[in-house]
C-alpha positions in Angstrom: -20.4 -48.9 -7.3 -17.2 -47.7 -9.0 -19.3 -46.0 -11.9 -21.6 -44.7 -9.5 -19.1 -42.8 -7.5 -17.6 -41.3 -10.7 -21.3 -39.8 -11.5 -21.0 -38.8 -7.9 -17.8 -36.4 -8.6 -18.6 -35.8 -12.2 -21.9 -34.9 -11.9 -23.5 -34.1 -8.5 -19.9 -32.4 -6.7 -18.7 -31.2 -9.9 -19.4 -27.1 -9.1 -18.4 -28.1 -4.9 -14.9 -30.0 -6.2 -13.8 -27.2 -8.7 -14.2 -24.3 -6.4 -12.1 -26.4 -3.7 -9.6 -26.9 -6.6 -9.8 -23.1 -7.3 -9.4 -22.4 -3.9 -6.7 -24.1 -3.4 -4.1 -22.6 -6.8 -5.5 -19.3 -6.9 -4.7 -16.6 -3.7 -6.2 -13.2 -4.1 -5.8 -10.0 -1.9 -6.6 -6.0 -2.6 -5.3 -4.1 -4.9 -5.5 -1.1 -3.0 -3.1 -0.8 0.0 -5.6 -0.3 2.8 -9.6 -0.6 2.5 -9.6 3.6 2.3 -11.4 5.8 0.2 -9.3 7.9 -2.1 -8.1 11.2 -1.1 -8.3 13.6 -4.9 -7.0 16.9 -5.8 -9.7 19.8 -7.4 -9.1 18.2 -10.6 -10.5 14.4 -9.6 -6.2 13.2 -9.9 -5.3 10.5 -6.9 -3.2 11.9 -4.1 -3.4 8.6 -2.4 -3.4 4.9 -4.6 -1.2 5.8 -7.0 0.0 2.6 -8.6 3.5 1.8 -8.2 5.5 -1.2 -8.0 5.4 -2.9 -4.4 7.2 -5.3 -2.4 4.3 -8.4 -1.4 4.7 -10.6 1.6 2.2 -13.9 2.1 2.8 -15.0 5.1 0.6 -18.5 4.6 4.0 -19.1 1.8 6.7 -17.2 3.7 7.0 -20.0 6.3 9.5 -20.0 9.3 11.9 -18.0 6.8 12.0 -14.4 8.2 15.7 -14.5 8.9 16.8 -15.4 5.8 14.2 -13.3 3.9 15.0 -10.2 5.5 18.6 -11.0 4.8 18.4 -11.5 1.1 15.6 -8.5 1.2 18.3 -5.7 2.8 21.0 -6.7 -0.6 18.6 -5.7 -2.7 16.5 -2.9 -0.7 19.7 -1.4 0.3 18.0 -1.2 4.2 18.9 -2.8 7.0 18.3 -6.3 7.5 17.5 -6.5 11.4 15.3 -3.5 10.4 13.3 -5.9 7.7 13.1 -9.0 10.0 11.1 -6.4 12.4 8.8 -5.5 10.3 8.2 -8.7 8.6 7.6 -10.6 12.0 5.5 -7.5 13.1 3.9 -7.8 9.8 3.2 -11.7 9.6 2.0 -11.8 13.0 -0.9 -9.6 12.6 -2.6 -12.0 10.0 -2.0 -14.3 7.2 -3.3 -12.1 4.8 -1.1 -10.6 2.0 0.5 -6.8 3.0 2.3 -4.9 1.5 5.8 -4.5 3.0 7.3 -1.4 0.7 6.3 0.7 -1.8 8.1 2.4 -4.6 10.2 0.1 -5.6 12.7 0.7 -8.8 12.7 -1.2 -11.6 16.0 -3.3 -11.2 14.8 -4.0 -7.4 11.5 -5.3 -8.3 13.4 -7.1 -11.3 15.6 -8.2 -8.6 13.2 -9.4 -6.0 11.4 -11.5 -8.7 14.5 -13.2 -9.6 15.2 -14.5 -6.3 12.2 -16.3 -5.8 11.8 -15.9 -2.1 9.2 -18.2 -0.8 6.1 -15.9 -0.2 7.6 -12.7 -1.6 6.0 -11.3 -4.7 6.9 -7.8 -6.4 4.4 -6.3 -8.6 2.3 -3.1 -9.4 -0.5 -2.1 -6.8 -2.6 1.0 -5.8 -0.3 1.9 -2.7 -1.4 4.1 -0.4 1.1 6.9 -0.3 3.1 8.5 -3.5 6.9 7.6 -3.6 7.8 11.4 -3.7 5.8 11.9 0.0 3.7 14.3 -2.0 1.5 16.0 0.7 2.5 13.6 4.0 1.9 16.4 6.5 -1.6 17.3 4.9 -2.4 13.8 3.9 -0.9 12.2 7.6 -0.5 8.3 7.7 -2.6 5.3 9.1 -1.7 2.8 11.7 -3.1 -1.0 11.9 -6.3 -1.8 14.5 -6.1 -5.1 15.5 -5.6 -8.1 13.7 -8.2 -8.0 10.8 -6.3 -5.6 8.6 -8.1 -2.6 9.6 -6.3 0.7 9.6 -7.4 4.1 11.2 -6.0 7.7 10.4 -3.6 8.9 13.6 -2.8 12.6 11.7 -3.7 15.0 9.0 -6.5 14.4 6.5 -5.8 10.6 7.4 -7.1 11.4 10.5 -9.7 14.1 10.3 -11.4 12.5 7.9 -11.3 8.7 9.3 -14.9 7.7 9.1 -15.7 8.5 5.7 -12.4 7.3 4.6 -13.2 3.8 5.9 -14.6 0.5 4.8 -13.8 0.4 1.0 -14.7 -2.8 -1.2 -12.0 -2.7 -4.8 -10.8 -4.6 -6.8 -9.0 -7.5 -6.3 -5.8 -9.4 -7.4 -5.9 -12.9 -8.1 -2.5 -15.3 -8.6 -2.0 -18.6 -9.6 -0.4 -20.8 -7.2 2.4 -23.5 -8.7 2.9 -26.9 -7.7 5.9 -26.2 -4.9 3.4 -22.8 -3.6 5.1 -20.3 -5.4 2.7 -17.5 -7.0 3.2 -17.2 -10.7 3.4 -13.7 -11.4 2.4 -14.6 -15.4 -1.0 -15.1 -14.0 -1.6 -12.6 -12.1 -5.0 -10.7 -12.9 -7.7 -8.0 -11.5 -11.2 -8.6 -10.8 -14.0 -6.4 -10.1 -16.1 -6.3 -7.3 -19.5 -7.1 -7.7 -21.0 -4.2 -5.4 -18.1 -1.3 -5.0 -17.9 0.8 -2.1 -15.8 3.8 -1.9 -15.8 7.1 0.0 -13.4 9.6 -1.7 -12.1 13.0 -0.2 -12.1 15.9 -2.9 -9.8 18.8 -2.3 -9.0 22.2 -3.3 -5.6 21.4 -3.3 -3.7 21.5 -7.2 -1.3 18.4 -7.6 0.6 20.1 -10.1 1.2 23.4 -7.3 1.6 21.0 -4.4 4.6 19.2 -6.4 6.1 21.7 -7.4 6.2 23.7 -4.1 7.3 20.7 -2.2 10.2 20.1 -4.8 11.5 24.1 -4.7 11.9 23.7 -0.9 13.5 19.9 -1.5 15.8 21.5 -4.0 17.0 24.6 -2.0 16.9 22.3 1.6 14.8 24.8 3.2 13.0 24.3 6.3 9.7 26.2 6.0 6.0 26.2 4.9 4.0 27.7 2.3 0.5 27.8 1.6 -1.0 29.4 -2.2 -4.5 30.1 -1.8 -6.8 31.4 -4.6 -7.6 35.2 -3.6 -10.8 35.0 -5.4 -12.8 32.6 -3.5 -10.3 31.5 -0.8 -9.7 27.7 -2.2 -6.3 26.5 -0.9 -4.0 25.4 -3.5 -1.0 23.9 -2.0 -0.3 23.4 1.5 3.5 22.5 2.3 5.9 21.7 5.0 9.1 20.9 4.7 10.7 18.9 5.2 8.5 16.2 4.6 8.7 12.6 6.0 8.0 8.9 5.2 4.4 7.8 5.9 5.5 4.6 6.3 8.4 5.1 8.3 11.4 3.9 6.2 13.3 7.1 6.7 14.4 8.6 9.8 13.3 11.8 10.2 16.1 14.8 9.5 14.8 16.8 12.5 12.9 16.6 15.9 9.7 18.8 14.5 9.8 17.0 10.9 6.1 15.6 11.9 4.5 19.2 13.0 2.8 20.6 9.9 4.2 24.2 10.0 1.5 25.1 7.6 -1.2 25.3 10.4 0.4 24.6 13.7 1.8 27.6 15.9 5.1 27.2 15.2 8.2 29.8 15.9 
């Protein structure tokens, strides 16, 4: 009987018991922020999932820990901490799937993050949705979550306008090993491929290189303002700016009451 069952597990449930075991030490989740197609300049260069180094909460790992998390977060993050329990009870209430809780990280707070080894809090390099620098958030706009199944939808700009193309992208993925005590292993982390990819991107005739350095000029000088550079031979718009600019994902409080209208294009006195 004994060496029967071992044929059993060996043999016949061999394929069935190693995808359970695979299962249960590996978690994987999206490498790109939000299941959106990209949104390019005229030259094919990302305006949105630019990798940069992010701030990861599981909340299948993170436990009943939000208090303490957000506490040990707000050292390192410089924020505040009642600010980070929000969002991470906002966050791991909407599903158990992995998000990503900030972006743009520095070096010496990702270093930092890694080092304290908080229970279902990861940092490492991801497509995130929106550049560090805000490049192009009034022409871009921001997303807000649908629901509970980790669908976004576009509430302004480009984000907006464009929502049903942008939607329903299949990527790449991230898959992490999963220790002994539940604590991903960020020495083996890796990305797959998708088998079939699906992506609707949004080409512009906006510059990169113009937008930057339009948006940094009125940074620099702390001017209030828009400007718009448009090709006079066949009309393409190169850079679209209004300033100031803001935080897509809403880490910054805004300098002014009319920081969100895009002076650019709105009637504005």
């Amino acid at each position: 009987i004994l060496v029967l069952r071992l044929l059993q597990l060996t043999v016949v449930q061999a394929d069935t018991l190693q995808e359970q075991a695979e299962a249960q030490r590996l978690r994987s989740f999206d490498y790109y922020q939000y299941a959106r197609g990209d949104i390019l300049d005229r030259f094919g260069r990302e305006l949105t999932g630019v990798e940069q180094a992010c701030l990861v909460i599981l909340p299948a790992m993170a436990g009943e820990t939000t208090e303490d998390t957000a506490t040990a977060l707000a050292g390192i993050l410089d924020a505040s901490a009642a600010d980070l329990a929000a969002r991470l009870a906002e966050g791991n209430a909407r599903s158990l799937a992995p998000y990503i809780l900030k972006t743009g990280l520095r070096a010496e707070q990702a270093a930092a993050i890694r080092q304290a080894q908080l229970p279902g809090v990861m940092a490492m390099n991801l497509a995130a949705r929106y550049d560090a620098s805000h490049l192009a958030s009034h022409l871009l706009g921001y997303v807000q979550p649908v629901g509970t199944d980790g669908t976004y939808q576009g509430v302004s700009g480009l984000e907006q306008q464009y929502d049903q193309l942008l939607r329903g992208r299949v990527d790449s993925q991230v898959v992490a090993q999963v220790d002994a005590a539940g604590m991903l292993s960020v020495d083996a982390l890796y990305l797959t491929e998708a088998e079939t990819k699906e992506r609707h991107d949004l080409h512009l005739t906006i510059d990169r290189d113009y937008q930057q350095i339009a948006e940094d000029a009125f940074r620099e000088l702390g001017y209030a303002g828009a400007c718009a550079m448009m090709n006079p031979n066949n009309g393409d718009i190169l850079a679209l700016v209004s300033a100031p600019d803001f935080d897509p994902y809403g880490w910054q409080e805004p300098a002014a009451d009319d920081v969100y209208l895009h002076k650019a294009v709105l009637l504005y006195p």
